[in-house]
BATI-913054 format. One record per atom (N, C-alpha, C): residue in one letter; atom name; x, y, z. Coordinates in pm, whole numbers. Example, Ala and Ser with C-alpha at 12.3 -4.5 7.8 and 13.67 -1.06 7.14 Angstrom:
% residues 2
+----+----+--------+--------+--------+
: aa : at :      x :      y :      z :
+----+----+--------+--------+--------+
:  A :  N :   1319 :   -569 :    780 :
:  A : CA :   1230 :   -450 :    780 :
:  A :  C :   1320 :   -330 :    780 :
:  S :  N :   1285 :   -225 :    708 :
:  S : CA :   1367 :   -106 :    714 :
:  S :  C :   1290 :      3 :    787 :
+----+----+--------+--------+--------+
//
This chain:
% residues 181
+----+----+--------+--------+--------+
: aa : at :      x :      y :      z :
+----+----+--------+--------+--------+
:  X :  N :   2304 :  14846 :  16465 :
:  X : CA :   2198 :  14808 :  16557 :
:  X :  C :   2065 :  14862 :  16505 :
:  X :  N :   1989 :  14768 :  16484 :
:  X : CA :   1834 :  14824 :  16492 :
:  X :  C :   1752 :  14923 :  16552 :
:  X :  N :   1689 :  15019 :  16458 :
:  X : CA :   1624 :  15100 :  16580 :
:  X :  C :   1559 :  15042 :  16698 :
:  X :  N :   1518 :  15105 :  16781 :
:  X : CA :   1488 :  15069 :  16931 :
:  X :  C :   1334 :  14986 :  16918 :
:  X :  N :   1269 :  15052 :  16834 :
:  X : CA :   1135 :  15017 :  16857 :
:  X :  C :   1065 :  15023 :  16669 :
:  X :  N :   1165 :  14979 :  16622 :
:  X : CA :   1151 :  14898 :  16496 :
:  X :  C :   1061 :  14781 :  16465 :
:  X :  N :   1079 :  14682 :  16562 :
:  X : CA :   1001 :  14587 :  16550 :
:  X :  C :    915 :  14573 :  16640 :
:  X :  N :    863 :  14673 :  16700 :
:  X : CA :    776 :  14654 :  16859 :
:  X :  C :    648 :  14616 :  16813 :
:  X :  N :    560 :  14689 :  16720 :
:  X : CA :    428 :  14655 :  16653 :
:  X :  C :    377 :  14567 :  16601 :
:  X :  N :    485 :  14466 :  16533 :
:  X : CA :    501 :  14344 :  16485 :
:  X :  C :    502 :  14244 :  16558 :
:  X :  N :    543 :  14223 :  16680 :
:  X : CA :    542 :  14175 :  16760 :
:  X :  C :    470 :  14122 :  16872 :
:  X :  N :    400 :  14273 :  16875 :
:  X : CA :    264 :  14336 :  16944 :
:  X :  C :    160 :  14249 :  16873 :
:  X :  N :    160 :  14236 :  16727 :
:  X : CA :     57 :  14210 :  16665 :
:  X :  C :     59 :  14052 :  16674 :
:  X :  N :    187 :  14019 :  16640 :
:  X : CA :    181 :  13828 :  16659 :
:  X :  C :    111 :  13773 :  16832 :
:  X :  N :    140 :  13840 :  16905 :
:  X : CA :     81 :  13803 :  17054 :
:  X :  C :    -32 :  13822 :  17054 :
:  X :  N :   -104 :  13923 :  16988 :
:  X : CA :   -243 :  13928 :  16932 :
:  X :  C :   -344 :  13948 :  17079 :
:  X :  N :   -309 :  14111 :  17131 :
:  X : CA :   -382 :  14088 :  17312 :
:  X :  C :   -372 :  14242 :  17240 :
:  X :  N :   -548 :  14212 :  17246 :
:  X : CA :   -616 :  14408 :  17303 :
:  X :  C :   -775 :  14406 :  17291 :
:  X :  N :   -818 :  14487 :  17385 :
:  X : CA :   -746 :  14578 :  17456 :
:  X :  C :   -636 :  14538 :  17560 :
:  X :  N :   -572 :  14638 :  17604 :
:  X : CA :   -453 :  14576 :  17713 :
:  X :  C :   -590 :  14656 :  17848 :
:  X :  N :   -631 :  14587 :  17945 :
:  X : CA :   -639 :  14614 :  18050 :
:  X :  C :   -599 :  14649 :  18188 :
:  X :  N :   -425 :  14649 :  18155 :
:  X : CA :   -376 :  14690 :  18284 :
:  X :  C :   -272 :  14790 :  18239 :
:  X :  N :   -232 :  14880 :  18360 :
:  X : CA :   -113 :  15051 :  18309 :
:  X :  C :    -58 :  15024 :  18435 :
:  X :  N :     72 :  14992 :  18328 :
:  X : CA :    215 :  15057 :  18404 :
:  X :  C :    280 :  15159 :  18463 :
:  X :  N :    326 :  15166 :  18588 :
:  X : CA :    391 :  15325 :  18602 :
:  X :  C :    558 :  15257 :  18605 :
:  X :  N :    593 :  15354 :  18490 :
:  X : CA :    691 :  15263 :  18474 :
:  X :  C :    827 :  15396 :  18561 :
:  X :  N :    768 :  15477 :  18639 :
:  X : CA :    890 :  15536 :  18701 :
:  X :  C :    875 :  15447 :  18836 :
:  X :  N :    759 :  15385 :  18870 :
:  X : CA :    767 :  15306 :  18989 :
:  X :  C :    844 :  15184 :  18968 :
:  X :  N :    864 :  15139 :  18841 :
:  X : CA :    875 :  14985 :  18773 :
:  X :  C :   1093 :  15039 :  18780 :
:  X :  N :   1070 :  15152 :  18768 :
:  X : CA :   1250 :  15170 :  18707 :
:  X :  C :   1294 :  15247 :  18894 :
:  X :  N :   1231 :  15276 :  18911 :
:  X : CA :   1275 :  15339 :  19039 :
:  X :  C :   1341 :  15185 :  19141 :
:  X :  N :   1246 :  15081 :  19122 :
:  X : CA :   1232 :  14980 :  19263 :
:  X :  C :   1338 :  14889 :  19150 :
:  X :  N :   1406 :  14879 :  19043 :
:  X : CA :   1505 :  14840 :  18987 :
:  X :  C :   1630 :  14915 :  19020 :
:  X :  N :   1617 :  15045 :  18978 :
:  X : CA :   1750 :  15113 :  19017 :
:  X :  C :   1808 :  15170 :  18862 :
:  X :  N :   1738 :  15165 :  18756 :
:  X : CA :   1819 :  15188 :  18599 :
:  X :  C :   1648 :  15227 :  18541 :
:  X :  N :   1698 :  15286 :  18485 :
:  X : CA :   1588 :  15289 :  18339 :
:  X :  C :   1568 :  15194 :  18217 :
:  X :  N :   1495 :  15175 :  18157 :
:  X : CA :   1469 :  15004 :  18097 :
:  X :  C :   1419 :  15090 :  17902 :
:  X :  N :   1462 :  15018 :  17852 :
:  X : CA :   1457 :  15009 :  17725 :
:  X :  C :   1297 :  15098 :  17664 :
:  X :  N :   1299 :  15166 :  17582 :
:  X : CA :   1146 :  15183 :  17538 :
:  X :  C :   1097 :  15049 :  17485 :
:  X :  N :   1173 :  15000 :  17347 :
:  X : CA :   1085 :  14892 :  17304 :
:  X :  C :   1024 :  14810 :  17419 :
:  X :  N :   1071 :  14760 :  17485 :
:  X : CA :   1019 :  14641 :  17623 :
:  X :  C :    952 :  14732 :  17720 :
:  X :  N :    946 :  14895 :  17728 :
:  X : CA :    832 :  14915 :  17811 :
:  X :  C :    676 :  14927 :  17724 :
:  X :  N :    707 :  14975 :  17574 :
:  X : CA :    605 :  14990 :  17472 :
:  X :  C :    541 :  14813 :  17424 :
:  X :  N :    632 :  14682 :  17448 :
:  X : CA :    568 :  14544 :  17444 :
:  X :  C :    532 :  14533 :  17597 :
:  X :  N :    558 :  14545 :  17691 :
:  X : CA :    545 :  14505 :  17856 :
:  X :  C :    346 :  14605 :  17847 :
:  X :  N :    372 :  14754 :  17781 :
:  X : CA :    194 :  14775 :  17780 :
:  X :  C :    120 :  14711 :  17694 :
:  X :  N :    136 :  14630 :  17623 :
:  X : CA :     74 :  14574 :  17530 :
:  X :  C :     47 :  14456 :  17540 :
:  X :  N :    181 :  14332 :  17603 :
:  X : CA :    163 :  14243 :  17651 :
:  X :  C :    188 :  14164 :  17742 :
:  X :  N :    102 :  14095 :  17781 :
:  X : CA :    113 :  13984 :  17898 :
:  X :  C :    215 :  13886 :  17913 :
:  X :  N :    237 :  13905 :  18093 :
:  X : CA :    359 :  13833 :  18108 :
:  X :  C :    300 :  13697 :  18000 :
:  X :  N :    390 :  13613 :  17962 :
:  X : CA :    365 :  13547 :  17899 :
:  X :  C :    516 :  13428 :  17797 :
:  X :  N :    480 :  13325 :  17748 :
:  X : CA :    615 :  13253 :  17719 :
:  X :  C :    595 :  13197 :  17545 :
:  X :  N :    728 :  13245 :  17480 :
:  X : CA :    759 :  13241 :  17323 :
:  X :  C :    757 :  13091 :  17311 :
:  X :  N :    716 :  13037 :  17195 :
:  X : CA :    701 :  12905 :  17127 :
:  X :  C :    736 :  12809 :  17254 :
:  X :  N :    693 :  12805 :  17376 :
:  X : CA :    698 :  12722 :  17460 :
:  X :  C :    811 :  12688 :  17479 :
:  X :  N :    910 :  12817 :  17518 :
:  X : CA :   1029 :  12785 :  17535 :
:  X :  C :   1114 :  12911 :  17663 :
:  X :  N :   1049 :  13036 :  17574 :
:  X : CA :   1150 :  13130 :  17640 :
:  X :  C :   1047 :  13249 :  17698 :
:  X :  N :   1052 :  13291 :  17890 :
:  X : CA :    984 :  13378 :  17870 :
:  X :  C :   1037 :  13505 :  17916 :
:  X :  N :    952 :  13641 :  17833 :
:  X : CA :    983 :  13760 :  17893 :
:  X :  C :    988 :  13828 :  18018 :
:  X :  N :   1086 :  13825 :  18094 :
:  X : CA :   1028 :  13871 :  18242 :
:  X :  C :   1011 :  14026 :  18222 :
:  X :  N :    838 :  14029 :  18302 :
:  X : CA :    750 :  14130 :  18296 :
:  X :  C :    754 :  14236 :  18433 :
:  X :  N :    715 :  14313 :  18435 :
:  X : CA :    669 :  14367 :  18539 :
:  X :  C :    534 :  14339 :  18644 :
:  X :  N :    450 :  14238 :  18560 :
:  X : CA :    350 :  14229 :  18590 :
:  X :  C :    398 :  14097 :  18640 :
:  X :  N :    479 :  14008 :  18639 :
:  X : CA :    491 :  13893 :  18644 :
:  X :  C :    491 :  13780 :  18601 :
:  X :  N :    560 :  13666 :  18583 :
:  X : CA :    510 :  13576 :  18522 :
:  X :  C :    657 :  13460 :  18585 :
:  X :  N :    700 :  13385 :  18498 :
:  X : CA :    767 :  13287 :  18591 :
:  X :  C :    900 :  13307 :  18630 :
:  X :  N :    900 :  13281 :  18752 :
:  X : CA :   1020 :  13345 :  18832 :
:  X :  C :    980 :  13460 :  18885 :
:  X :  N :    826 :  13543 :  18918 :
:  X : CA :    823 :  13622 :  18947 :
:  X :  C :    854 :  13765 :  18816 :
:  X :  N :    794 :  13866 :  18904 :
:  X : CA :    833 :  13956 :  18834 :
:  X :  C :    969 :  14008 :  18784 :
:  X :  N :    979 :  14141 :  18679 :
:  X : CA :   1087 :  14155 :  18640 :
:  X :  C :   1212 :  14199 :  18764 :
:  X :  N :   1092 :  14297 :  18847 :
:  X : CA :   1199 :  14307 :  18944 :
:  X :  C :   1243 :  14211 :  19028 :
:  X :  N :   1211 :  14147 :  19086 :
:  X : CA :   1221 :  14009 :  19167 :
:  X :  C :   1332 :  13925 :  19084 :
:  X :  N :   1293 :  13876 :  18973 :
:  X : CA :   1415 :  13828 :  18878 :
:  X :  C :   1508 :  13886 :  18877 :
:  X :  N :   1538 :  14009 :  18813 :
:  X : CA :   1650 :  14108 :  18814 :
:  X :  C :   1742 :  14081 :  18928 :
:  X :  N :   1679 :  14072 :  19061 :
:  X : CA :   1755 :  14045 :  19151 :
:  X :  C :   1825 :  13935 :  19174 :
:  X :  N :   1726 :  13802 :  19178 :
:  X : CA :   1748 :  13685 :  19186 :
:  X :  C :   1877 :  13637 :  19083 :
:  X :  N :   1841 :  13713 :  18962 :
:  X : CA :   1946 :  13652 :  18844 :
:  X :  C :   2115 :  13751 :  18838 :
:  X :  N :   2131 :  13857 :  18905 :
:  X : CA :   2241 :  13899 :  18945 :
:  X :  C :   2323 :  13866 :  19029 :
:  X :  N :   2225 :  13794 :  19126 :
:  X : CA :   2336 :  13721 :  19243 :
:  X :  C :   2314 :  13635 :  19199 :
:  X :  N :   2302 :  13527 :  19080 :
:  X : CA :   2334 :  13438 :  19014 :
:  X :  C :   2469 :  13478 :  18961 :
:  X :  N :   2451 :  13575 :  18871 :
:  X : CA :   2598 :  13612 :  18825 :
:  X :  C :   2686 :  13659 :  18899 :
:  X :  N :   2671 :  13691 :  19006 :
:  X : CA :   2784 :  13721 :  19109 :
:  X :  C :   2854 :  13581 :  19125 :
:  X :  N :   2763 :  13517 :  19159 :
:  X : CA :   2826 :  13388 :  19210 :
:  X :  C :   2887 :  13300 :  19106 :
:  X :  N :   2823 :  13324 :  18999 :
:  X : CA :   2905 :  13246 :  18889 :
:  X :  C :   3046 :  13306 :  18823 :
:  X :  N :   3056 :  13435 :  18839 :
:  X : CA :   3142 :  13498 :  18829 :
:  X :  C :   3286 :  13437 :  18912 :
:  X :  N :   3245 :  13424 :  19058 :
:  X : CA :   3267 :  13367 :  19188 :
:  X :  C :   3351 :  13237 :  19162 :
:  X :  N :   3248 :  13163 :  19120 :
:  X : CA :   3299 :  13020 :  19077 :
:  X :  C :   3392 :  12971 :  18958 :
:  X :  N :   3326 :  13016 :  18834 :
:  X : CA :   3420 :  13045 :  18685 :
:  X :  C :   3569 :  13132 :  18731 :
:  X :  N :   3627 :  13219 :  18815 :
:  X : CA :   3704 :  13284 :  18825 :
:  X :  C :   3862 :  13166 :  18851 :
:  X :  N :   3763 :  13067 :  18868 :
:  X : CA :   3912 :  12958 :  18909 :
:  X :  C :   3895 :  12865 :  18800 :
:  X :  N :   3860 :  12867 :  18726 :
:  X : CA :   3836 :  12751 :  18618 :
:  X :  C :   3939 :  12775 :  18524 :
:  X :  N :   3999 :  12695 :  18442 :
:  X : CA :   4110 :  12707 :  18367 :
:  X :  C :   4093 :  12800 :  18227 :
:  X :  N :   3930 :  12746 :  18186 :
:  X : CA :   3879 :  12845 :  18084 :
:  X :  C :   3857 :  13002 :  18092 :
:  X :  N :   3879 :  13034 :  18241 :
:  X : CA :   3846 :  13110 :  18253 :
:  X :  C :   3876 :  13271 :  18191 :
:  X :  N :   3829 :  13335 :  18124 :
:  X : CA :   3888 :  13458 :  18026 :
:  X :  C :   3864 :  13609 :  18123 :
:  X :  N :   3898 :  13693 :  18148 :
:  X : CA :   3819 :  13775 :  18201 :
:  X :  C :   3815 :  13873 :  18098 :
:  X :  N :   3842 :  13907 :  18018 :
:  X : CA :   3809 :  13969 :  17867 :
:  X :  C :   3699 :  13967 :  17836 :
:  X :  N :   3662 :  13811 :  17778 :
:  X : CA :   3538 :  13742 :  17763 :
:  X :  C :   3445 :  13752 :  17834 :
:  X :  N :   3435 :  13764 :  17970 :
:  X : CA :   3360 :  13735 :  18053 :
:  X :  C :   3302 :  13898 :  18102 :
:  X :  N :   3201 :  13919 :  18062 :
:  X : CA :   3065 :  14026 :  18072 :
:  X :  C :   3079 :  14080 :  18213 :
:  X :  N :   3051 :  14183 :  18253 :
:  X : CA :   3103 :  14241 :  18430 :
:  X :  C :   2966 :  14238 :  18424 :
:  X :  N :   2922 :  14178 :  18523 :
:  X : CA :   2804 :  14143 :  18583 :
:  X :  C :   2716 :  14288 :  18590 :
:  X :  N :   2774 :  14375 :  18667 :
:  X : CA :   2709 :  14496 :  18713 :
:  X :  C :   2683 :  14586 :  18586 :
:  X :  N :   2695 :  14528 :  18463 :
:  X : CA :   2661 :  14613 :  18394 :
:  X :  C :   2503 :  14529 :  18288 :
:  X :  N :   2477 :  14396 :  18325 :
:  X : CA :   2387 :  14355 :  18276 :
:  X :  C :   2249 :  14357 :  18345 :
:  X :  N :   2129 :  14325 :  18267 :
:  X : CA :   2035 :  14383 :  18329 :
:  X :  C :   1923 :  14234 :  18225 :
:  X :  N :   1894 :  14145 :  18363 :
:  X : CA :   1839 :  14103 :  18256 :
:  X :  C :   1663 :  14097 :  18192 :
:  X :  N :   1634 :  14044 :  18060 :
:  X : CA :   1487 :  14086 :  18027 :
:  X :  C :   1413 :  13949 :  17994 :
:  X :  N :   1509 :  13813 :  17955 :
:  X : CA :   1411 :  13673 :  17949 :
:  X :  C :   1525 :  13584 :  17958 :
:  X :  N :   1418 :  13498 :  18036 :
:  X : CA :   1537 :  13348 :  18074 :
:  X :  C :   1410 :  13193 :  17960 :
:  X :  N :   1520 :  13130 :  17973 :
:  X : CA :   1483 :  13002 :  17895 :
:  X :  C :   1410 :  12902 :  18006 :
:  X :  N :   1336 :  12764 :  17930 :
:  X : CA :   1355 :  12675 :  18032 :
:  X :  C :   1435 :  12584 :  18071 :
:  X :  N :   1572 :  12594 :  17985 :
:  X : CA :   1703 :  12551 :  17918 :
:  X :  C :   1824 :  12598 :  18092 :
:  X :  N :   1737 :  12710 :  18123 :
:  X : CA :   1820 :  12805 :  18203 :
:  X :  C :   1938 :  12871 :  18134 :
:  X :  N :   1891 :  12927 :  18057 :
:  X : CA :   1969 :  13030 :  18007 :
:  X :  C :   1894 :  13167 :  17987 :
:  X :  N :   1978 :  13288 :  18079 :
:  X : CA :   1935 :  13437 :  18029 :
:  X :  C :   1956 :  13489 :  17964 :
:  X :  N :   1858 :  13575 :  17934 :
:  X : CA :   1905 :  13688 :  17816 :
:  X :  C :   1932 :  13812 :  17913 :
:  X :  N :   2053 :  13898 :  17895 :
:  X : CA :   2036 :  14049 :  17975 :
:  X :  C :   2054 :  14165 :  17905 :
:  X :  N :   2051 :  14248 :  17915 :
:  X : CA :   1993 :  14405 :  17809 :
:  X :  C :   2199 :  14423 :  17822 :
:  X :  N :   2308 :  14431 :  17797 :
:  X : CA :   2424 :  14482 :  17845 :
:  X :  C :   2402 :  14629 :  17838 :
:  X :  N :   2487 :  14721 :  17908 :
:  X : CA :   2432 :  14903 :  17897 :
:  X :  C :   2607 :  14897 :  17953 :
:  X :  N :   2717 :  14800 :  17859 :
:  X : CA :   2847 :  14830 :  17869 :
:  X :  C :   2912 :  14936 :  17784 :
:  X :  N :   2814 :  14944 :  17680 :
:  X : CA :   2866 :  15072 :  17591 :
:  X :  C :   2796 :  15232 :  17596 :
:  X :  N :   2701 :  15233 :  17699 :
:  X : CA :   2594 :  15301 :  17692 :
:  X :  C :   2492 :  15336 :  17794 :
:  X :  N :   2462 :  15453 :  17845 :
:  X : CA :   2422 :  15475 :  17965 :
:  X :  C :   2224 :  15480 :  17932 :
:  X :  N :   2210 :  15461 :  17807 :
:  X : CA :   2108 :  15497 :  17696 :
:  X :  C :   2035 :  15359 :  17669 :
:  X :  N :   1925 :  15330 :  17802 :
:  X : CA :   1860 :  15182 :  17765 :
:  X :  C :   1809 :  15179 :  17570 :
:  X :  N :   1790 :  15267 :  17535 :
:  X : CA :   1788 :  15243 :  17356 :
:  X :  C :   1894 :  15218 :  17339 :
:  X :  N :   1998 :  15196 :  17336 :
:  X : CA :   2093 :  15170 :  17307 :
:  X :  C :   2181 :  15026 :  17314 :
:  X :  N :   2148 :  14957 :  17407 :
:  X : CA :   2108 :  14837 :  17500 :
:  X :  C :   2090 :  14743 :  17390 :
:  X :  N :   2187 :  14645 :  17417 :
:  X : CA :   2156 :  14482 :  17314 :
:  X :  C :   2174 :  14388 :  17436 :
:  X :  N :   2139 :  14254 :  17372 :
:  X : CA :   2081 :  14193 :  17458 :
:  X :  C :   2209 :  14066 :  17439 :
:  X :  N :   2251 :  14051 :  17518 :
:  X : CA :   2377 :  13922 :  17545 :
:  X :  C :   2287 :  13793 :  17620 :
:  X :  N :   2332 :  13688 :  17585 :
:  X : CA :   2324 :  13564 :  17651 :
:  X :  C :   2391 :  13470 :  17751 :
:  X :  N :   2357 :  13385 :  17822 :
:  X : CA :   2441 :  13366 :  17869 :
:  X :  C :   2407 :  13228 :  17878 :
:  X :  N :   2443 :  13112 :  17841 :
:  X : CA :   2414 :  12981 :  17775 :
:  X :  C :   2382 :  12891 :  17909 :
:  X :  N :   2277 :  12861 :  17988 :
:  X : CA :   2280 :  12769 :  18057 :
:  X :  C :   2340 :  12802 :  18216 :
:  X :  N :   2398 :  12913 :  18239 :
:  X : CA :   2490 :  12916 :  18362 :
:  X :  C :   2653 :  12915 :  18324 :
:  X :  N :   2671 :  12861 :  18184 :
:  X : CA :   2783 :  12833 :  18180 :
:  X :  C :   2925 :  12926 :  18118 :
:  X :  N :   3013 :  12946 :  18068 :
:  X : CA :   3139 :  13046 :  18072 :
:  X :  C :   3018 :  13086 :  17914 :
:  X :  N :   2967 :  13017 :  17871 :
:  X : CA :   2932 :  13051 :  17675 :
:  X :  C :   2856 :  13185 :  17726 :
:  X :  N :   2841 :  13272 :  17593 :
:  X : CA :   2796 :  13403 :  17563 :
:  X :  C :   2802 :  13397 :  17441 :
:  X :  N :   2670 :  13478 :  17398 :
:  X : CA :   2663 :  13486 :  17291 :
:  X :  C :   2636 :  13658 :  17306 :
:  X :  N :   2646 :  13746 :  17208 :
:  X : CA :   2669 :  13891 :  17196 :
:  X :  C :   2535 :  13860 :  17070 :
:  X :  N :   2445 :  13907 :  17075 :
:  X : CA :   2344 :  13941 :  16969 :
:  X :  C :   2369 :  14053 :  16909 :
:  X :  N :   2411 :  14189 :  16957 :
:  X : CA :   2384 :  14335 :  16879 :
:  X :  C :   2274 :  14338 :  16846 :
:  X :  N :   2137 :  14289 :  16871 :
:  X : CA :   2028 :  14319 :  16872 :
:  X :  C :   1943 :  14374 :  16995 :
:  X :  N :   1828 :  14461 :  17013 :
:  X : CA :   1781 :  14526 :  17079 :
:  X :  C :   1651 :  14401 :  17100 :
:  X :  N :   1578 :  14407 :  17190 :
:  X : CA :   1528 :  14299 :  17257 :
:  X :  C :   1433 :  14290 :  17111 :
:  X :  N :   1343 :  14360 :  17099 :
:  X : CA :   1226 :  14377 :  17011 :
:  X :  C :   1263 :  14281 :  16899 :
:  X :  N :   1418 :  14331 :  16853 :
:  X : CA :   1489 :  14283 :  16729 :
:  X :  C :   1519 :  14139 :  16760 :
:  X :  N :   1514 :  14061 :  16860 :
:  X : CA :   1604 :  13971 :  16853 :
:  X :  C :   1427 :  13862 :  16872 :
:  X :  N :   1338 :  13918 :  16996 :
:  X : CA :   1211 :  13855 :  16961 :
:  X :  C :   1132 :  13871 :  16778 :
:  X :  N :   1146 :  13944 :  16752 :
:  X : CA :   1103 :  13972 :  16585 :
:  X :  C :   1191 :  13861 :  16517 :
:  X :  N :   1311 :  13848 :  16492 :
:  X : CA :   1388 :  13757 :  16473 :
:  X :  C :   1337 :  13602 :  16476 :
:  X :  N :   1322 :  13594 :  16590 :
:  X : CA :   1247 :  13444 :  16651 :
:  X :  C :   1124 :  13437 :  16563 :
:  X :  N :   1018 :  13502 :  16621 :
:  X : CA :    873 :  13483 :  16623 :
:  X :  C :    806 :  13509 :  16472 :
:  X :  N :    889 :  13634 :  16385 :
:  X : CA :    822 :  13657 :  16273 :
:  X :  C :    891 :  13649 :  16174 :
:  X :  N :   1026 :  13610 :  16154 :
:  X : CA :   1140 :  13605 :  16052 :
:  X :  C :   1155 :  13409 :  16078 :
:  X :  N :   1117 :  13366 :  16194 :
:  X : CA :   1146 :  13238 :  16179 :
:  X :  C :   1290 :  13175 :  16153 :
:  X :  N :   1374 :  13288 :  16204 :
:  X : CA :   1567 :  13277 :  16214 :
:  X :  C :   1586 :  13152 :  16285 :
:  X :  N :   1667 :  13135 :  16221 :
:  X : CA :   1784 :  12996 :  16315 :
:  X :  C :   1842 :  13068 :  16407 :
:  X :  N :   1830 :  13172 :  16376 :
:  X : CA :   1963 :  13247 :  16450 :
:  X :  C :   1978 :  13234 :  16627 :
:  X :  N :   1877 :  13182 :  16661 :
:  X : CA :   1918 :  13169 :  16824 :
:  X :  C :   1804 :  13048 :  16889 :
:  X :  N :   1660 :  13050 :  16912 :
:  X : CA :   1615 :  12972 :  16969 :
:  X :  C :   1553 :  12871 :  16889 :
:  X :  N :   1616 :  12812 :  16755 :
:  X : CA :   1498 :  12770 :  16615 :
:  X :  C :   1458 :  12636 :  16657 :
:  X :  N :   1567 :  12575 :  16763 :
:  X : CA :   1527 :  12391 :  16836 :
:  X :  C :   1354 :  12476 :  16886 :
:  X :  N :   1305 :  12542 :  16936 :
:  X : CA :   1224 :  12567 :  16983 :
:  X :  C :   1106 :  12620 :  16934 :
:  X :  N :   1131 :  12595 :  16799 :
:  X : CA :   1006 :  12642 :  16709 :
:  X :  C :    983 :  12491 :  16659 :
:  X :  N :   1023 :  12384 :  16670 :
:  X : CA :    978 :  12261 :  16656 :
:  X :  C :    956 :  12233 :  16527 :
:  X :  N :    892 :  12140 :  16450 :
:  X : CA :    935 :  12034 :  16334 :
:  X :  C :    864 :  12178 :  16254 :
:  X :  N :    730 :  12233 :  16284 :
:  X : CA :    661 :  12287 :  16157 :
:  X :  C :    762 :  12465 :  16182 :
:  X :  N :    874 :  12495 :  16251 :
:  X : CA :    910 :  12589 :  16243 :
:  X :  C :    809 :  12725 :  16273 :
:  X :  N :    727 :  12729 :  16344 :
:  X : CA :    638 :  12846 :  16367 :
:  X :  C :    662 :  12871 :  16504 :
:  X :  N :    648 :  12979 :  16559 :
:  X : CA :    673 :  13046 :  16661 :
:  X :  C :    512 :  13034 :  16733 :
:  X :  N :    511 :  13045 :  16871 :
:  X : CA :    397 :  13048 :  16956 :
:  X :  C :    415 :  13166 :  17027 :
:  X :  N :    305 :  13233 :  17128 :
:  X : CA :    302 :  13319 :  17258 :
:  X :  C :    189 :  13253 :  17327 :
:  X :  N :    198 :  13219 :  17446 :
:  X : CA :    116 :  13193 :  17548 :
:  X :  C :    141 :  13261 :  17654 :
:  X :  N :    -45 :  13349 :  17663 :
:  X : CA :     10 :  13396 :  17775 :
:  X :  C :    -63 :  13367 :  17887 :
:  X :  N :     48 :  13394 :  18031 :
:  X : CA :      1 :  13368 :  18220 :
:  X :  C :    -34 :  13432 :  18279 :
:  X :  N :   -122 :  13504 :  18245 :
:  X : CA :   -150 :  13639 :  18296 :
:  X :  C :   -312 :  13574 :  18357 :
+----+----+--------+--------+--------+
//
């Protein structure tokens, strides 16, 4: 696994926003969640604006942006997985091996595809420690990255990888940030 905050600066720098004009308290931001949250994504969340990757995928912020803030999402998208949990539990495909225990994901960006990304903290009580799983659409698919959020946006935006969102970097292959702030 990548260090935690390996690629945070790089990242920082492609979104291309400073000064940052607004401060986080991020024991108020982790308190009204209930967990403690990753450094890399609290060290990009001060730097940048809620905001959405090559017009495809966005980071849910603390500050907000679609779907509401991170906390507001967080919520909204767990009793998603409750319920899908709920529903998939009778399906023939159904694996429970395979299938991620809800209460241990935490998530940090959804698609417009509707698919989330969530931090898993199944091996690890240590948000650095924290990789980021997928979850394809709503549907039984998962994908396991072993990458740390920073790593898996760096991936996308400045390595220009196939490796996960590349339909979304479009014909000339370059990555975007727009931000809603």
């Amino acid at each position: 696994m990548p260090n935690p905050g390996e690629y945070v600066q790089e990242v920082i720098d492609f979104c291309g926003f400073s000064p940052v004009f607004w401060s986080l308290d991020w024991k108020v931001v982790e308190q009204a969640l209930g967990h403690r949250l990753p450094s890399d994504y609290m060290r990009l969340c001060d730097a940048i604006p809620p905001g959405k990757f090559s017009d495809f995928f966005w980071l849910l912020h603390p500050l907000g942006s679609r779907g509401g803030s991170l906390v507001s999402a967080e919520k909204d998208l767990r009793d998603v997985l409750e319920e899908l949990t709920e529903i998939y539990r009778d399906e023939e495909e159904w694996n429970e091996e395979e299938w991620i225990d809800p209460g241990t994901l935490f998530p940090c960006f959804q698609t417009d595809n509707g698919d989330v990304g969530y931090w898993a903290s199944t091996d690890s009580e240590d948000p650095d420690k924290w990789t980021v799983v997928i979850n394809w659409a709503g549907g039984l698919d998962w994908d396991v990255t072993e990458l740390t959020l920073s790593a898996l946006l760096h991936r996308h935006i400045i390595e220009g990888s196939d490796y996960l969102f590349s339909s979304a970097l479009g014909d000339n292959r370059v990555a975007s940030f727009t931000s809603y702030f």
